[in-house]
ZADO-1210 file (C-alpha; in nm, 4 decimals, padded with zeros to 6 digits):
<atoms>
<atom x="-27.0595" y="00.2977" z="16.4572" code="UNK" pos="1"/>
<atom x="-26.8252" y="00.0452" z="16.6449" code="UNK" pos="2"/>
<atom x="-26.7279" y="00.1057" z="16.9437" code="UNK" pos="3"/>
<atom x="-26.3951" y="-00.0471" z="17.1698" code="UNK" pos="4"/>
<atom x="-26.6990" y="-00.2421" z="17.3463" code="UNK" pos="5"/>
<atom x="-26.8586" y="-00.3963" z="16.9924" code="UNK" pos="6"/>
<atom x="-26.7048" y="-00.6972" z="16.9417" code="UNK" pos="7"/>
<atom x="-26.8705" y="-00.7448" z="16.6024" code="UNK" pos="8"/>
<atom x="-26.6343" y="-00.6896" z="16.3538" code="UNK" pos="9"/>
<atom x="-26.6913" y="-00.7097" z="15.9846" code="UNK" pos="10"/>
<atom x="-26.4010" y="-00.9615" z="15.8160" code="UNK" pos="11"/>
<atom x="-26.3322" y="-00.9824" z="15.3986" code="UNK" pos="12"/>
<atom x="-26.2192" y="-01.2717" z="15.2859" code="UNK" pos="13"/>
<atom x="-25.8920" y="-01.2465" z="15.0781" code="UNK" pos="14"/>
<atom x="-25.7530" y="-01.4236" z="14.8327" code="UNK" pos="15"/>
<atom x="-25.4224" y="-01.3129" z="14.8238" code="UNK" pos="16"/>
<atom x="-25.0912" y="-01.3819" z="15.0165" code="UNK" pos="17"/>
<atom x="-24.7439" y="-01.2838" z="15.0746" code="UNK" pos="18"/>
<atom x="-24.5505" y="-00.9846" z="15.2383" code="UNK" pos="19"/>
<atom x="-24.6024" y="-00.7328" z="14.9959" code="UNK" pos="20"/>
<atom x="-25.0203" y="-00.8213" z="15.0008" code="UNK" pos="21"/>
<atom x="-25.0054" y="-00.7402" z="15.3666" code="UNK" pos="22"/>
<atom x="-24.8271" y="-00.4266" z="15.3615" code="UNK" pos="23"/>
<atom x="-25.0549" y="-00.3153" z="15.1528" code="UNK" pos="24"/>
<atom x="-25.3447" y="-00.3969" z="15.3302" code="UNK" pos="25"/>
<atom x="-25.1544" y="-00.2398" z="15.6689" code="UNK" pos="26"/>
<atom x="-25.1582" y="00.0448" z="15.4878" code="UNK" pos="27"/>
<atom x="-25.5018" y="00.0502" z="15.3602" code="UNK" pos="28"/>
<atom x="-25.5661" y="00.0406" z="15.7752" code="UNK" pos="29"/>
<atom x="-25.6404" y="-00.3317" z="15.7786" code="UNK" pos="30"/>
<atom x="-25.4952" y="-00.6433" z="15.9685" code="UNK" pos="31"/>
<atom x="-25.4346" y="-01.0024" z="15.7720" code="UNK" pos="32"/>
<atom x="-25.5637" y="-01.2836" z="16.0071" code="UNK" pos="33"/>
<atom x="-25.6460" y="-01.6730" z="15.9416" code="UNK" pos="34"/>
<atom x="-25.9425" y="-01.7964" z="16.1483" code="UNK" pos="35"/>
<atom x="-25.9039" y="-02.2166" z="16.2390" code="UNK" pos="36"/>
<atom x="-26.0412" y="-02.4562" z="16.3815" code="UNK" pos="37"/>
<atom x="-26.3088" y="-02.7209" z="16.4566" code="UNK" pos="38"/>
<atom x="-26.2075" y="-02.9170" z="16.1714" code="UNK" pos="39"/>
<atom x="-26.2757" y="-02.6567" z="15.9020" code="UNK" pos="40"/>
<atom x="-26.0286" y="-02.5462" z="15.6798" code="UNK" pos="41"/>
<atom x="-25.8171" y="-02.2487" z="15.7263" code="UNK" pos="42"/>
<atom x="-25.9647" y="-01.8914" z="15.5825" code="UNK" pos="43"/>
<atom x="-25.7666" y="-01.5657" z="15.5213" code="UNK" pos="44"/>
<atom x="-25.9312" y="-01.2699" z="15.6531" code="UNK" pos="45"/>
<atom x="-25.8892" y="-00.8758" z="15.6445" code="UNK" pos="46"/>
<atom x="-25.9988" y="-00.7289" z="15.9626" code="UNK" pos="47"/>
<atom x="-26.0654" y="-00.3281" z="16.0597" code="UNK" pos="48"/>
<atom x="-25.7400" y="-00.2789" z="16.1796" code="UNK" pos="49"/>
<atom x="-25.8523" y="00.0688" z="16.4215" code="UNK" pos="50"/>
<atom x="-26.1613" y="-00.1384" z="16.5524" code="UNK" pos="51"/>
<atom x="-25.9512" y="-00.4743" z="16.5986" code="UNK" pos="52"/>
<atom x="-25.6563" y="-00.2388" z="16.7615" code="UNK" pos="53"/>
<atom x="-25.9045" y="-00.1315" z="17.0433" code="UNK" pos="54"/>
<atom x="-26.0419" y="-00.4880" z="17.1218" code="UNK" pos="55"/>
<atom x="-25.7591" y="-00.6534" z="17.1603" code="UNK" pos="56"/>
<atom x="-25.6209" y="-00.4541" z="17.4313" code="UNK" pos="57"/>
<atom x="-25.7919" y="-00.7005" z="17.6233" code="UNK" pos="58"/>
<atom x="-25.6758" y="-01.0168" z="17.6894" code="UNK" pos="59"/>
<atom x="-25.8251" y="-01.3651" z="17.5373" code="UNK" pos="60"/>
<atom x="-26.1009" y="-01.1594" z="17.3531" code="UNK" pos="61"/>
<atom x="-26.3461" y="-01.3395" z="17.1686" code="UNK" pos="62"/>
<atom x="-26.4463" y="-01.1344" z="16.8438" code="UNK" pos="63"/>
<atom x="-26.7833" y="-01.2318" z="16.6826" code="UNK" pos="64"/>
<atom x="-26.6911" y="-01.2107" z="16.2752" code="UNK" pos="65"/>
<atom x="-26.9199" y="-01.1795" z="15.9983" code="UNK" pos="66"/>
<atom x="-26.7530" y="-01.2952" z="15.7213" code="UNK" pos="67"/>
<atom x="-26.9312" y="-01.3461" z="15.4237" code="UNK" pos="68"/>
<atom x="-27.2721" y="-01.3140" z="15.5918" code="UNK" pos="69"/>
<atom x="-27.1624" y="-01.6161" z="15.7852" code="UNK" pos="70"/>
<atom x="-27.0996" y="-01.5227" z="16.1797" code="UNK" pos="71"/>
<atom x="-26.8091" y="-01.6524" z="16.3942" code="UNK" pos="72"/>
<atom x="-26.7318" y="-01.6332" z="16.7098" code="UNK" pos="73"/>
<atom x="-26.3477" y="-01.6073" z="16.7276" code="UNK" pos="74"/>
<atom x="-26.0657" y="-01.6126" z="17.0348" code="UNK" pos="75"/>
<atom x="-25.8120" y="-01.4498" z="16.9931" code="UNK" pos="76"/>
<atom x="-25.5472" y="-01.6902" z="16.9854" code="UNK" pos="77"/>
<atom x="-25.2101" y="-01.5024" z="16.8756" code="UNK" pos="78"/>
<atom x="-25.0918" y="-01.1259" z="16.7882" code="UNK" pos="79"/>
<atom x="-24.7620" y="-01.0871" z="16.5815" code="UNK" pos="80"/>
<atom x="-24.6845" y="-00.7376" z="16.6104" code="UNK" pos="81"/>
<atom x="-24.3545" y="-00.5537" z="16.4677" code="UNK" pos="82"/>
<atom x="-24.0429" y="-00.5604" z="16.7478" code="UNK" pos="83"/>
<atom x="-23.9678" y="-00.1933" z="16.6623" code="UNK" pos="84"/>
<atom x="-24.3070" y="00.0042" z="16.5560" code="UNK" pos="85"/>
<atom x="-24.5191" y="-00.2403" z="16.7559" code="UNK" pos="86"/>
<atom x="-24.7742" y="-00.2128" z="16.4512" code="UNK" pos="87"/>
<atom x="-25.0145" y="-00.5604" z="16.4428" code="UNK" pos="88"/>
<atom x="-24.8415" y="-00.7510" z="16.1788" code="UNK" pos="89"/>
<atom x="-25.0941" y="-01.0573" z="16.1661" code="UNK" pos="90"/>
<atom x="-25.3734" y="-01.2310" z="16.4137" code="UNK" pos="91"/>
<atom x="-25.4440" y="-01.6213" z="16.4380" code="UNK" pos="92"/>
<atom x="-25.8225" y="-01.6271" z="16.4946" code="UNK" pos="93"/>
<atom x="-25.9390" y="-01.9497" z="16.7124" code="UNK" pos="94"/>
<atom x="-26.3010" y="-02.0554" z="16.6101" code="UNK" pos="95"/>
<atom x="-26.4893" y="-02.1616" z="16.9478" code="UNK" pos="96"/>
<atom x="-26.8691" y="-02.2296" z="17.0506" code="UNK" pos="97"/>
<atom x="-27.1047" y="-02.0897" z="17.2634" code="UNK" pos="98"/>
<atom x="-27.1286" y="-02.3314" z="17.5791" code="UNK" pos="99"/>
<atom x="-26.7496" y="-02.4663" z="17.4402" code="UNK" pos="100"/>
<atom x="-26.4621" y="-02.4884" z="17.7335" code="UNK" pos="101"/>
<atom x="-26.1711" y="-02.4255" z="17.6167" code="UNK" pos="102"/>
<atom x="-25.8088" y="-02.3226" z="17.8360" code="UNK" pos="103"/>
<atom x="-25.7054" y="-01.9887" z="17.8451" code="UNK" pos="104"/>
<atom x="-25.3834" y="-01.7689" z="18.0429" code="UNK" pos="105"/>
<atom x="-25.5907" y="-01.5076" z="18.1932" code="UNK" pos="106"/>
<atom x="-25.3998" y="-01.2496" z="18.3643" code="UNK" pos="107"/>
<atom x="-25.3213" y="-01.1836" z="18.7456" code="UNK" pos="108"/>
<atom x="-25.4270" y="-00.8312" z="18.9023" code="UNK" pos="109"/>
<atom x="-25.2524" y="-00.7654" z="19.2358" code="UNK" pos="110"/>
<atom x="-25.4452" y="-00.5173" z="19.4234" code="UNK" pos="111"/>
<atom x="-25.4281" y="-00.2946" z="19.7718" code="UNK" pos="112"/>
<atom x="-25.0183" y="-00.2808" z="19.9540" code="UNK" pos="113"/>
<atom x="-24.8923" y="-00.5317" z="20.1603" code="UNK" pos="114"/>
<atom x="-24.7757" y="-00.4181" z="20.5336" code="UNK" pos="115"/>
<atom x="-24.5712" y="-00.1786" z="20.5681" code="UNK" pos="116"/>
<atom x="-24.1803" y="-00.2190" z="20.4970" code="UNK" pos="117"/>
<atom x="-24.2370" y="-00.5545" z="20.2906" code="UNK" pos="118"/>
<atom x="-24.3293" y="-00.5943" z="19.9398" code="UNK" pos="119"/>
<atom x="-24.5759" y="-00.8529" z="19.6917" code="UNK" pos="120"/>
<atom x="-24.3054" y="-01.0358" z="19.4308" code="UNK" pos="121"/>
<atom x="-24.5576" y="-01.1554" z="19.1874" code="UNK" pos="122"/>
<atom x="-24.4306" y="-01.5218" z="19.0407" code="UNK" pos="123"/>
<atom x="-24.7010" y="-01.5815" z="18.8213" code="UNK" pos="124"/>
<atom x="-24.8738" y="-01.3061" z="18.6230" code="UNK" pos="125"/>
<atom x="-25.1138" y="-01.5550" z="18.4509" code="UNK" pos="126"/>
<atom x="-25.3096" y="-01.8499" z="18.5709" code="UNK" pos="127"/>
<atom x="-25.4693" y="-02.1240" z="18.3269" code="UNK" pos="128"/>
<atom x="-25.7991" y="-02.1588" z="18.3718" code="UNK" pos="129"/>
<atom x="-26.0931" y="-02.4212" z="18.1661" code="UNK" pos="130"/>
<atom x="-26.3453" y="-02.1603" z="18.1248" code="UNK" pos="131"/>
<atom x="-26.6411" y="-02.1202" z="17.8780" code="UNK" pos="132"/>
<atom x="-26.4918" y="-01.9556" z="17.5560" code="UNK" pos="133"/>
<atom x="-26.7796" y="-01.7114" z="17.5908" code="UNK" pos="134"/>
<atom x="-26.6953" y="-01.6515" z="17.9365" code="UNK" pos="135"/>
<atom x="-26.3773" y="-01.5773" z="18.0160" code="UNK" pos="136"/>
<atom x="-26.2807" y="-01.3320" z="18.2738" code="UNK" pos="137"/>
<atom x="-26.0577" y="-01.0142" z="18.1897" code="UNK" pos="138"/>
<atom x="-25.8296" y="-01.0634" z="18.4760" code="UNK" pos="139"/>
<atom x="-25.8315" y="-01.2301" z="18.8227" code="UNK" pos="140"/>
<atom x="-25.7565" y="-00.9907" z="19.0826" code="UNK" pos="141"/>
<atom x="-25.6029" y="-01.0945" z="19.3600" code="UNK" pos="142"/>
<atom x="-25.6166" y="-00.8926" z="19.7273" code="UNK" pos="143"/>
<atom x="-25.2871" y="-00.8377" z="19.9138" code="UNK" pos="144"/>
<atom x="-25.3506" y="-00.5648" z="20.1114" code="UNK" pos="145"/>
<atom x="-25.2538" y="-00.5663" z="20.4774" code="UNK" pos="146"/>
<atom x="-25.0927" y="-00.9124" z="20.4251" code="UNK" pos="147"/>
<atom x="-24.7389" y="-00.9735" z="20.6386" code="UNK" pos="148"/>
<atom x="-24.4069" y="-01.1074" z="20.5328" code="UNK" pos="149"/>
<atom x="-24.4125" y="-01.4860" z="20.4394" code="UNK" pos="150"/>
<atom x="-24.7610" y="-01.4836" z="20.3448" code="UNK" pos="151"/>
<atom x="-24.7935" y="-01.6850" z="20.0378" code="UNK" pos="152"/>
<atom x="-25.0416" y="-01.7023" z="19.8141" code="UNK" pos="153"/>
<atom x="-25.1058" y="-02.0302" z="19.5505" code="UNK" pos="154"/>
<atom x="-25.3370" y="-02.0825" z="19.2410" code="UNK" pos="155"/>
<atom x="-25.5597" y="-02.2699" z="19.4748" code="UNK" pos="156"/>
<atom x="-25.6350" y="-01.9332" z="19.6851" code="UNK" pos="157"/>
<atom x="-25.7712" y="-01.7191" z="19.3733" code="UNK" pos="158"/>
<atom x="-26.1634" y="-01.6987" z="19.3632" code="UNK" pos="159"/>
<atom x="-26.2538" y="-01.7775" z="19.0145" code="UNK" pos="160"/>
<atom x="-26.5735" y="-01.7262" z="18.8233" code="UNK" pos="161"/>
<atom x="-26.8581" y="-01.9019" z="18.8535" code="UNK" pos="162"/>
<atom x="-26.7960" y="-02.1881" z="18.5557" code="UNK" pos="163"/>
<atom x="-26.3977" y="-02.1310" z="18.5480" code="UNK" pos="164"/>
<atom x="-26.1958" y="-02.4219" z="18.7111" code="UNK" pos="165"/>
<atom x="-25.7663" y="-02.4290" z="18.7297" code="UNK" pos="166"/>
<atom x="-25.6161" y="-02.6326" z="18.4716" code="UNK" pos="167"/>
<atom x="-25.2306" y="-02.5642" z="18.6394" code="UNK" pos="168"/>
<atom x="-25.1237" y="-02.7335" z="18.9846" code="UNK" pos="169"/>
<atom x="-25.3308" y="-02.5539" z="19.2478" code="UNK" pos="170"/>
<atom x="-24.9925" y="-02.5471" z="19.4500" code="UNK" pos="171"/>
<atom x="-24.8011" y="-02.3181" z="19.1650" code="UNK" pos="172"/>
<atom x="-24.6890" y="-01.9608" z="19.3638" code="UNK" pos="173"/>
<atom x="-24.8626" y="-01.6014" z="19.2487" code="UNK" pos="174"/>
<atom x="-24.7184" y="-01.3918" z="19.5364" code="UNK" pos="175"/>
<atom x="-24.5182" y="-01.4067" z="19.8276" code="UNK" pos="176"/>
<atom x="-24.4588" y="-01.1049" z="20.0740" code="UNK" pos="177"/>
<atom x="-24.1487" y="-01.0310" z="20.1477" code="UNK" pos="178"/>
<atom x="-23.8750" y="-00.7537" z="20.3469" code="UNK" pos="179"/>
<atom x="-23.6684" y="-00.6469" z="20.0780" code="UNK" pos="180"/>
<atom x="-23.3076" y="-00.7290" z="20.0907" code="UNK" pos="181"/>
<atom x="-23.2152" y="-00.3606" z="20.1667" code="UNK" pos="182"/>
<atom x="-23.4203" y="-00.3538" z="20.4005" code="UNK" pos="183"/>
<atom x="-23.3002" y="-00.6497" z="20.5857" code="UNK" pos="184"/>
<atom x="-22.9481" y="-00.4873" z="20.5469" code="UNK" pos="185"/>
<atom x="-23.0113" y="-00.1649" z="20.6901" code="UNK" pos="186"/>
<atom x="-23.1448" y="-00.4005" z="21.0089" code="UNK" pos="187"/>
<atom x="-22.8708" y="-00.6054" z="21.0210" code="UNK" pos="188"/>
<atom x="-22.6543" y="-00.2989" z="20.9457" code="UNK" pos="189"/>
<atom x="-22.8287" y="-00.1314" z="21.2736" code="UNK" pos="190"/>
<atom x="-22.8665" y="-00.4608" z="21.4428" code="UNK" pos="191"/>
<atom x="-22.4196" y="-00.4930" z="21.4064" code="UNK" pos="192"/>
<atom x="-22.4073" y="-00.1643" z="21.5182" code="UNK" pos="193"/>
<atom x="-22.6041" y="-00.1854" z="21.8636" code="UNK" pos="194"/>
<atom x="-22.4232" y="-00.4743" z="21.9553" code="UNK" pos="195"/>
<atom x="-22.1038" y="-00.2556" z="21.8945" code="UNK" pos="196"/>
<atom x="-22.2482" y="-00.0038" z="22.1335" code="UNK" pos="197"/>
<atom x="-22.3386" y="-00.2150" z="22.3632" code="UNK" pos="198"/>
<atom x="-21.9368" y="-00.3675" z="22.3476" code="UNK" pos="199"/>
<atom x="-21.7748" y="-00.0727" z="22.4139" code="UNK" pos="200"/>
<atom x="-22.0499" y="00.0165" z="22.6892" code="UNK" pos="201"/>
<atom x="-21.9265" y="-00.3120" z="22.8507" code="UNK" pos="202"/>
<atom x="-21.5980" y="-00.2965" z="22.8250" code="UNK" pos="203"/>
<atom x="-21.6098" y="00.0473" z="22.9678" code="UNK" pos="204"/>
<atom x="-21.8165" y="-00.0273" z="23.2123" code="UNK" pos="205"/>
<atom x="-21.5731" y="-00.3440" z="23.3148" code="UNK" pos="206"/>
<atom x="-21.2278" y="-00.0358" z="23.2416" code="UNK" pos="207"/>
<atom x="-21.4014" y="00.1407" z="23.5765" code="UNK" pos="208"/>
<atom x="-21.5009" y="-00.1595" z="23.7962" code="UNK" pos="209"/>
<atom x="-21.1227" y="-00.2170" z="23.7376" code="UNK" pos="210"/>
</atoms>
């Protein structure tokens, strides 16, 4: 029984094409793929569409196909899903070796709050890493809790896996902290308004010296 953990996944070869083939085999529960790469010539798959559903929740999931009695090991290079019914319309299959590097977007995780009254504007939500294709992290998480306004935090700062090494400019923004603009105009709002107080306390004061 597979599980959303087994990344085994049985493939059948198919032999036949067009819109109409892959309705059908949508409906029959299954997802059309083409697995490339390496040199070798493109091959048309059916996948277990419940199975594949679950796995690829993850990101940059490398599946390890059987097809044929001939294993695989897959990334998962592309998902076309429907606009409307988000139902997986087709998957591009990426054919990789163990010990292979290869570059991946692996997503950004912001965890913990920032101090109090400012807030963590995320720029990037992906970094691109050269990582073993057997190897590559779910997500890098990256800690901003406590951290004041105009802390900034750059590619360079995240801790990677052991193995994984940027392949982006170590100087490219993930998060700044930041007051947010209504903040900063309810204290220049209360800022304008003390100094108006403290007018009129003048000029009274000045009225009775008179």
């Amino acid at each position: 029984m597979s599980t959303e953990t087994d990344t085994k996944v049985h493939a059948e070869v198919r032999e036949n094409f067009g819109k109409g083939y892959a309705r059908r085999l949508r409906a029959a529960g299954k997802i059309p793929a083409v697995i490339y790469g390496h040199g070798t010539a493109p091959v048309h798959v059916a996948l277990p569409g419940h199975q594949v559903a679950l796995l690829i929740r993850r990101a940059n999931v490398v599946l390890e196909l059987d097809v044929n009695g001939t294993h695989q090991l897959t990334l998962v290079k592309d998902v076309q899903k429907d606009p409307v019914h988000q139902i997986i319309e087709h998957i591009d299959l990426l054919v990789v070796k163990k010990g292979e590097k290869i570059q991946v977007d692996v997503p950004i995780t912001l965890v913990g709050e920032p101090a109090a009254g400012t807030i963590a504007a995320q720029d990037a939500n992906t970094v691109l890493l050269e990582v073993e294709a057997t190897h590559i992290p779910e997500r890098i998480e990256v800690d901003v809790e406590g951290l004041e306004e105009g802390t900034h935090i750059t590619v360079a700062d995240l801790t990677l896996p052991t193995g994984a090494s940027l392949a982006v400019d170590p100087e490219t923004l993930v998060v700044a902290i930041s007051v947010p603009s209504a903040a900063l105009a309810a204290e220049d709002e209360i800022a304008e308004a003390d100094a108006e107080v403290a007018a009129e306390q003048s000029e009274a004061s000045e009225a009775a010296a008179e």
